[in-house]
Structure formats: C-alpha cells, structure tokens
C-alpha positions as a LaTeX table, in Angstrom:
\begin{tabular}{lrrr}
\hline
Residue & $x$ (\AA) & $y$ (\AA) & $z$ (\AA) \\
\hline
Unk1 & 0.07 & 29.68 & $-7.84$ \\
Unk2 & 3.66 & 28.95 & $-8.11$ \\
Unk3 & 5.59 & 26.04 & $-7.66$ \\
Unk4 & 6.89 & 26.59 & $-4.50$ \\
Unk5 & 3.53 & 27.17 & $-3.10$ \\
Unk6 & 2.10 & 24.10 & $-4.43$ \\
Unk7 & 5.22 & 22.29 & $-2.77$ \\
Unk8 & 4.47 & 24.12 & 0.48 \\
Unk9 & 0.89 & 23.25 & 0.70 \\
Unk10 & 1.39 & 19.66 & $-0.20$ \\
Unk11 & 4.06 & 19.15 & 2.80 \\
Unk12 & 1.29 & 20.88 & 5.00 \\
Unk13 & $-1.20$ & 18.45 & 3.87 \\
Unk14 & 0.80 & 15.41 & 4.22 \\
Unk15 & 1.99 & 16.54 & 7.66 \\
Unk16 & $-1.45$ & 16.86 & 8.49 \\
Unk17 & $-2.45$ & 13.76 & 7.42 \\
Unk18 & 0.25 & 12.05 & 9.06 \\
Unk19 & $-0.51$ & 13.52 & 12.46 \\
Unk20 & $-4.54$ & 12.63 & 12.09 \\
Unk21 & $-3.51$ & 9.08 & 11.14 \\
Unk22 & $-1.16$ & 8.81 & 13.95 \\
Unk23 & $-3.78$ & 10.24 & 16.46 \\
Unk24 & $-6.33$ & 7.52 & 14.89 \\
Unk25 & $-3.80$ & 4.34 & 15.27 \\
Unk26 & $-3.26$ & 5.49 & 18.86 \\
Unk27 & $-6.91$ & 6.21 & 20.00 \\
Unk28 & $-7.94$ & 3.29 & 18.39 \\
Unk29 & $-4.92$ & 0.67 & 19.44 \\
Unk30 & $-4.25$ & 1.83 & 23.11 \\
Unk31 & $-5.01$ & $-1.53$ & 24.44 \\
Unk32 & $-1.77$ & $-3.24$ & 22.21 \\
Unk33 & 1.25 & $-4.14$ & 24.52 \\
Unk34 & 4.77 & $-5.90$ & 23.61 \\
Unk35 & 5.31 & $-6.95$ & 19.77 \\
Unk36 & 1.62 & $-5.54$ & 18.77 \\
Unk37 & 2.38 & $-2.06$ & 20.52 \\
Unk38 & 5.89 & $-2.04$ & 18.73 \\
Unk39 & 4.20 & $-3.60$ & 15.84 \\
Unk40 & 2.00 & $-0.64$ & 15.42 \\
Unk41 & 4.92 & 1.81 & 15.54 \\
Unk42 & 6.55 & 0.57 & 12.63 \\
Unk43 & 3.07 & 0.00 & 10.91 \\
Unk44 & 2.99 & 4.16 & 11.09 \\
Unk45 & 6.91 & 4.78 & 10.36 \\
Unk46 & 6.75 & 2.74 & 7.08 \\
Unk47 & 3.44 & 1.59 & 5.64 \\
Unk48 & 0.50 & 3.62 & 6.94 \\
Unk49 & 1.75 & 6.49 & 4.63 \\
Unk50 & 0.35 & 4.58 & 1.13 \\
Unk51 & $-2.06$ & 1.84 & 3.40 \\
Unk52 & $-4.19$ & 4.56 & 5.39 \\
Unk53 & $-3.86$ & 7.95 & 3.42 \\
Unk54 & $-4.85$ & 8.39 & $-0.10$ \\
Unk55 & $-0.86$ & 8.82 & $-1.27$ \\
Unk56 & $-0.80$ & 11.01 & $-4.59$ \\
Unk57 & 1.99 & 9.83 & $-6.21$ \\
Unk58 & $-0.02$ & 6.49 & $-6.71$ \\
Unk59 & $-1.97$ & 5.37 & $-9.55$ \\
Unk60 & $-3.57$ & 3.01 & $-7.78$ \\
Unk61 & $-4.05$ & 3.11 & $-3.80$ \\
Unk62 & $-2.92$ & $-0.05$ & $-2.04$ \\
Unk63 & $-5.25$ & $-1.61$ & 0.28 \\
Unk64 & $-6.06$ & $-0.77$ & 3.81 \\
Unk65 & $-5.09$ & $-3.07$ & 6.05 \\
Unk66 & $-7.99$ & $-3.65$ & 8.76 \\
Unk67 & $-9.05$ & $-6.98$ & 8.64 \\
Unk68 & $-6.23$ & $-8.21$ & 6.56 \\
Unk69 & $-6.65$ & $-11.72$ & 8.44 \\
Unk70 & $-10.38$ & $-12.12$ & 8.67 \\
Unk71 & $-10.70$ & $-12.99$ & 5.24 \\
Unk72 & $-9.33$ & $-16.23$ & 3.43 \\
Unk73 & $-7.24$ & $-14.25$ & 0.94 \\
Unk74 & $-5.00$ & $-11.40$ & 0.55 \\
Unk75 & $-6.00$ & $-8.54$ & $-2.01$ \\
Unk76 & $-3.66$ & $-10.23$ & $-4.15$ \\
Unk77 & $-5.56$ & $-13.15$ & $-3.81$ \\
Unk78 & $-2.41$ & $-15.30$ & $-2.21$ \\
Unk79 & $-4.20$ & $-17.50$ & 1.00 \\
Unk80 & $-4.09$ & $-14.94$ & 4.21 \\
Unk81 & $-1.34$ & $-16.33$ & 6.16 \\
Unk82 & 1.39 & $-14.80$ & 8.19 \\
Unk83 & 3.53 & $-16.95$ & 6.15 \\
Unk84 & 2.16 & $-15.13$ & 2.96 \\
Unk85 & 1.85 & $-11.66$ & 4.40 \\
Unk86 & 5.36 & $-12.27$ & 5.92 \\
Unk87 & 6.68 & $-12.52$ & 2.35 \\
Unk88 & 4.75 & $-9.50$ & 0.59 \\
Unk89 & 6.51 & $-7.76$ & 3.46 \\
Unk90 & 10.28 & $-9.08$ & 2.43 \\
Unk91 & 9.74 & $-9.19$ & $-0.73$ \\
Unk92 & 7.11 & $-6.91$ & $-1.96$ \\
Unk93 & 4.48 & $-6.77$ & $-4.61$ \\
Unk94 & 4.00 & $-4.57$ & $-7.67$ \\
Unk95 & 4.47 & $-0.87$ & $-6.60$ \\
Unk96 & 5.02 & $-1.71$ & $-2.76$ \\
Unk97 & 8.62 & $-2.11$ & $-1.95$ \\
Unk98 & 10.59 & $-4.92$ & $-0.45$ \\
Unk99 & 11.29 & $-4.16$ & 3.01 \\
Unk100 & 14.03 & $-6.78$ & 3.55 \\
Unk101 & 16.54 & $-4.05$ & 3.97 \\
Unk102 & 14.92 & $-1.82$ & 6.22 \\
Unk103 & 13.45 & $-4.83$ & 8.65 \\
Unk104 & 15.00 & $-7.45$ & 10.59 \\
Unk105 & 12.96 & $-10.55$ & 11.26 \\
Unk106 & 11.36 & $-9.77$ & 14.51 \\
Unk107 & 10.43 & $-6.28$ & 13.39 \\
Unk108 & 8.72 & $-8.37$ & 10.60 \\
Unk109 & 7.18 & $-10.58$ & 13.33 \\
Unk110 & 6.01 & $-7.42$ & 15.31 \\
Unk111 & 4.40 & $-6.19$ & 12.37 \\
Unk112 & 2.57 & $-9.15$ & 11.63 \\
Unk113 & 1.06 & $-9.58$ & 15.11 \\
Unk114 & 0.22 & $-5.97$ & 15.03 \\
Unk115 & $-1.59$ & $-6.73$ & 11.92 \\
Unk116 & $-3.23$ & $-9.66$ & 13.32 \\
Unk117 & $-5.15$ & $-6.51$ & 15.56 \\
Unk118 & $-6.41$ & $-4.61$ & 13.14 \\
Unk119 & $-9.93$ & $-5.49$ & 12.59 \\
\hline
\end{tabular}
C-alpha cells in the first residue's frame, strides 16, 4: 500500500472518529445549558481528540475524563479539585500541552464546569 494511501485512510479514520465522538458528547450531554453547554464545545475542539479516541501518535493514552470529579484524586494523583484540574489545564502535564495560550480564563471555567458533568 503506498504512502499516500496509508495517509488517506488514516484522515478517513480520524474523521470518522471525530464525527462518532461528537454524535456521542451530544446524545449524551443534551441536557447542558450556559458554561457546561459551551464547556462541552471546547471539550470536543481541543481535548476529546487524545481524552476519548485512542490517538496513535501516543505512547501512552491519556485518561478519559468521565468522572474526573467523583474520585478524590486526579490520574496524576494531585487531590481532584477545580483548582488542580484548572492548572493541568494552564499548565499541562507530561505529553498534554499547556493550554494557556489557546484559553482565556472563562473558557477555562466553562471547561471545568462542563467537566464537573461528565459522570
């Protein structure tokens, strides 16, 4: 198979992926409203790619998110606190990047409360 073909299936797979995953966040989330409904929109423009889809150019798949706050501790093992997820957000962690750039505060905020729904 050449390269090209390879490239052309993988964008067809990803695209794929991307639409089931966006289909999923909106079946399952149709109740959200303000912050939580914007919230959820940039949860699937910039971290549901490598947080809901097995993302190939990973090592090693970051968590999923559901539930993030029903448990005492983060995956990192930092106390589960919008304080603490607030930062891995700004600042990242490891392979996930900061998003201090790309953010402003409230879309931060949104993202957090939308976070706070997924359980």
């Amino acid at each position: 198979m050449s390269r090209r073909s390879k490239v052309v299936i993988f964008a067809l797979t990803a695209l794929v992926s991307l639409t089931a995953l966006a289909g999923y966040l909106w079946l399952s989330q149709t109740q959200l409203v303000g912050d939580e409904a914007q919230g959820r929109a940039l949860f699937v423009l910039h971290c549901a790619d490598c947080h809901e889809g097995a993302h190939p150019d990973l090592h090693k798949q970051p968590p999923k998110l559901e539930g993030l706050f029903q448990s005492k501790t983060l995956p990192s093992g930092a106390p589960a606190t919008d304080a603490q997820v607030r930062k891995t957000i700004i600042e990242g962690r490891n392979t996930m990047p900061a998003f201090d750039q790309r953010l402003s505060e409230k879309d931060v905020d949104e993202l957090v409360r939308y976070l706070h729904s997924l359980r």
